[in-house]
C-alpha positions in Angstrom: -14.9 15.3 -0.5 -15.6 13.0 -3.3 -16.6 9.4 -2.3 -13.6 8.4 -4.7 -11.0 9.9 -2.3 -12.9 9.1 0.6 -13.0 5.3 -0.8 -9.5 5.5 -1.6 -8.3 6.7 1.9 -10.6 3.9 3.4 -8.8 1.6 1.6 -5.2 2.4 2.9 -6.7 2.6 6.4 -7.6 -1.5 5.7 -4.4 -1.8 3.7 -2.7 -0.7 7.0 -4.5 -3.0 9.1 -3.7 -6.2 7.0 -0.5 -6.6 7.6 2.8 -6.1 6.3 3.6 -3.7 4.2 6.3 -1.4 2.4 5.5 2.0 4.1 5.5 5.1 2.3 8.3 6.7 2.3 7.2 10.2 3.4 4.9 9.6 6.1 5.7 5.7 6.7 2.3 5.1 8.4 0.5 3.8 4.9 1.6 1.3 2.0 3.7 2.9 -0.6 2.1 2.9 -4.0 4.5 1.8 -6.6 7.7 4.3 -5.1 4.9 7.2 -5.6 4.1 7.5 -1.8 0.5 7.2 0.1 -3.0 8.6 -0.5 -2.5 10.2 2.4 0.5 12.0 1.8 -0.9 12.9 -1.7 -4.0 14.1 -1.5 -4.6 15.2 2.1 -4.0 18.8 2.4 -4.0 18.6 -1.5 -6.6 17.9 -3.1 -8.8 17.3 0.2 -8.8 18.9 3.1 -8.6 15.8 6.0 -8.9 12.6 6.4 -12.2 11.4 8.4 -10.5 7.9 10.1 -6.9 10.0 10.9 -9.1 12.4 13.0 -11.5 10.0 14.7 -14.6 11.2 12.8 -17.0 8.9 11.1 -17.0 8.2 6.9 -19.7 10.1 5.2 -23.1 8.7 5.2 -22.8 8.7 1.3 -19.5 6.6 1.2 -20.9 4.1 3.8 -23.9 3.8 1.7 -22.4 2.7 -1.7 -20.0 0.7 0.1 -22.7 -1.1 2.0 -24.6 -1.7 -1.5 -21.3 -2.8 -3.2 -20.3 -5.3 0.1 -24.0 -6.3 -0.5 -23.4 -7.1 -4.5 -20.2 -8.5 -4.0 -21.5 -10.8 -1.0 -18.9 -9.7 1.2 -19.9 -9.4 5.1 -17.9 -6.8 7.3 -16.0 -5.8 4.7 -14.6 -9.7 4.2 -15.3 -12.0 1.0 -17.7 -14.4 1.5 -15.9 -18.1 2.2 -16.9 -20.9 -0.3 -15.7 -18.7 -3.2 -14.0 -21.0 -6.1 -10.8 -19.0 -6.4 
């Protein structure tokens, strides 16, 4: 899978885990995008074939390295902007 998809199915995993949200209205387990559903429900069995965190696997070594370098740039620590910023 594409670290696109694979970025954009992290990101509804951490979506999920923030807090409230309007659930899709398909699989109700992810935030709705706009009345167009999940990711999820979208893609997987689509356009990819699974979804690494839904079956307990591990992110590819790829995605986690961009995302590390991008945290890095961004000066975000586990996953979590840096305090101090001025907005």
């Amino acid at each position: 899978m594409c670290i696109v998809c694979e970025h954009q199915l992290y990101e509804e995993h951490r979506n999920a885990e923030a807090g409230p949200f309007v659930p899709c209205r398909k699989c109700k387990l992810f935030p709705d995008s706009g009345g167009q559903g999940c990711y999820h429900c979208f893609a997987v069995g689509n356009t990819i074939d699974e979804c690494p965190e839904c079956l307990g696997k591990e992110w590819s070594a790829e995605f986690l390295a961009v995302k590390a370098e991008v945290d890095e740039e961004l000066g975000e620590e586990d996953g979590e902007a840096s305090k101090g910023l001025p907005f």
